[in-house]
C-alpha angles and dihedrals in degrees: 000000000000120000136183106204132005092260091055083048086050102045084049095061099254138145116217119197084237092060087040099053080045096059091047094048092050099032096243130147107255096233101048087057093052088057097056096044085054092054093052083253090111126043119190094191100204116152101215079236102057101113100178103038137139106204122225130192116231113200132125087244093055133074107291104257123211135230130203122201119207136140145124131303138174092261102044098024087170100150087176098038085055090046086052089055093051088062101047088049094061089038093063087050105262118159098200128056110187109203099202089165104162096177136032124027109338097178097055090052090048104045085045089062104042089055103051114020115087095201111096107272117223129178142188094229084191086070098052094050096069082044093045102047098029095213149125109291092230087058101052113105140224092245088062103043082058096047101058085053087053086039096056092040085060095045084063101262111167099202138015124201098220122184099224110133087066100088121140096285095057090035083056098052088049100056093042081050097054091199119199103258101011119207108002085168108105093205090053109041078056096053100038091056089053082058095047088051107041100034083236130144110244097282089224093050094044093046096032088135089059091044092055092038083062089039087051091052096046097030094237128172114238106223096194105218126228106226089174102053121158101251098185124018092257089072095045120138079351110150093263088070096036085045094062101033087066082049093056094046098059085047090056090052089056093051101045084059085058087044088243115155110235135205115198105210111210139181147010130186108001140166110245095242089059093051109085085036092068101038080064106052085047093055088047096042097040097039099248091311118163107279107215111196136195103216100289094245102222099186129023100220104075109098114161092026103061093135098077100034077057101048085051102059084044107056090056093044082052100046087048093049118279112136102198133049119193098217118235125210133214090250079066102138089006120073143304107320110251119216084271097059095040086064088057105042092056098041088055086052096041079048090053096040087050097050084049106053088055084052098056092035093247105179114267102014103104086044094058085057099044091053081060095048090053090045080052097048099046087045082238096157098171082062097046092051092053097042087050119113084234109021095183095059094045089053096046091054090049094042093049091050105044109187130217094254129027097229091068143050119244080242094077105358096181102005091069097145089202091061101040084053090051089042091046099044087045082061093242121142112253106204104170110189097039093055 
């Protein structure tokens, strides 16, 4: 039976060997998955194009996925540094690559990835346009804008942030609402000031139709963008994002009639009492679609550690119902993230994913901890150091504090409190200060 996405495969009944890699990957009946795929609660992104890809599954009753962002710029225009980051994230174990290249060649790097990378590529196409055409934003036309969608989807991308849901409505409520720190988003802030400029309606929310047409012939994952982001605390859950949220609803609507597989991006900088709130709302306005979110960020004065203000922010948006975290790096706010601060960024999400997914109950979490506590308990360190999010670092702090004795750790020696409760219910004498 011929099918044109993954959700049409779904609602027909069909199992595609990328659904079927994703249920026993995530030790899911087959079936069930194909169910939720079906409803729009699921999305296998998986470009048709995409010779070299691992599919992964990205749903709230999965295991949370993570994104890393990399890519180009002016000022860092590496094509082989990002490259390198791109294999060190996979390496580490991300689903998700996010090519936000804004200089250079941006299709060589692309292409590169979708052939051979096997983590799920995603791209901001807005981005590229300015790249593309290499023209002034004003002169950039609606037809363009349209064709690198059409271009990326082509290239194998296997999901777009698109920034759809900011038309002139939503553009309107923004600017009645003078927000603190206006449109963070990148892509927005691009767009609306097309909009501003032209006097056009955003070209990807005017020809959606024509946008979901190109997703349905590729099979690519609509990542709704959130335009309207919070970018500090002080603009959280303000009109501008709910705004758009119903916007995007509706959207998603649209594009589960196409079968299209939709992604609903989400916050932003927010307080940590708002955070569970909105995951919420999101699940109610947008059906249960995949919420993808960006930290969130839950206080604005951590340069330099937003990667645990971030992870955070993540670890409660997880455990409320979000599938996907965009990783943030410690550079957030700073500068380009160098390979350093990649490999932080992603072990603070994997950290926020994991705690997460005990929280939810996800298959196969809580065992990973108890096999450390019993490597603890049995002072077993070459276990503890496989079993570690980030092996490398725990054998190098060992290895630079050597302790007396091996069955300690140069913190407590002989006031381990592990080994004094082995040695005592063996029935042994512990005699501290004498050993």
């Amino acid at each position: 039976m011929n099918y044109t996405t993954q959700m049409d495969a779904a609602r027909k009944g069909i199992l595609t060997k990328e659904l079927m890699t994703v249920a026993e990957h995530e030790q899911w009946e087959p079936e069930k998955l194909r169910e939720l795929v079906a409803e729009g609660k699921v999305a296998i992104p998986a470009n048709k194009n995409h010779s070299s890809l691992k599919p992964s599954g990205i749903g709230s009753m999965l295991r949370t996925k993570i994104n890393v962002n990399l890519g180009t710029s002016r000022d860092l225009n590496d094509l082989d540094m990002e490259l390198l980051k791109v294999k060190d994230a996979v390496l580490m174990g991300a689903e998700s690559i996010m090519d936000l290249s804004s200089f250079g060649d941006t299709r060589k790097f692309r292409k590169k990835l979708t052939g051979e990378c096997p983590a799920i590529i995603g791209t901001v196409p807005i981005y590229d346009a300015v790249v593309y055409y290499h023209k002034p934003l004003r002169e950039i036309t609606a037809e363009e804008w349209i064709k690198i969608v059409e271009m990326h989807a082509e290239d194998g991308v296997d999901f777009m942030t698109i920034h759809v849901g900011i038309n002139k409505q939503t553009a309107r409520r923004f600017k009645e609402a003078k927000r603190l720190t206006n449109i963070v988003s990148r892509g927005g802030s691009i767009i609306f000031a097309w909009m501003e400029m032209t006097g056009e309606e955003n070209p990807f929310y005017e020809h959606y139709d024509r946008i979901l047409e190109i997703c349905q012939k590729h099979d690519v994952t609509l990542s709704l963008g959130d335009a309207c982001r919070p970018g500090c605390i002080e603009d959280a859950s303000d009109i501008s994002q709910v705004e758009e949220l119903v916007t995007l609803g509706e959207l998603t609507r649209r594009a589960w009639e196409k079968n299209v597989q939709i992604i609903i991006e989400g916050p932003g900088h927010m307080p940590l009492d708002q955070i569970a709130a909105n995951m919420k709302i999101q699940q109610t306005i947008c059906k249960g679609a995949p919420f993808y979110v960006l930290g969130p960020l839950v206080t604005d004065i951590a340069p330099g550690y937003d990667h645990i203000t971030a992870a955070i922010g993540g670890a409660v948006a997880a455990a409320a119902g979000a599938a996907f975290l965009c990783y943030v790096t410690p550079a957030e706010h700073l500068r380009l993230p160098d390979e350093t601060d990649v490999k932080e960024g992603i072990i603070a999400a994997q950290i926020a994913a994991h705690a997460a997914d005990i929280a939810k109950g996800i298959k196969g979490a809580k065992e990973w901890d108890h096999k450390m506590s019993d490597a603890r308990k049995q002072l077993d360190w070459e276990t503890m150091f496989q079993l570690a999010i980030d092996p490398e670092k725990a054998r190098r702090y060992r290895a630079a504090s050597k302790p007396e004795k091996e069955d300690t750790c140069s913190m407590c020696g002989n006031f381990c409190a592990m080994k004094n409760m082995n040695r005592i219910l063996d029935g042994e004498i512990v005699d501290i200060f004498d050993e």
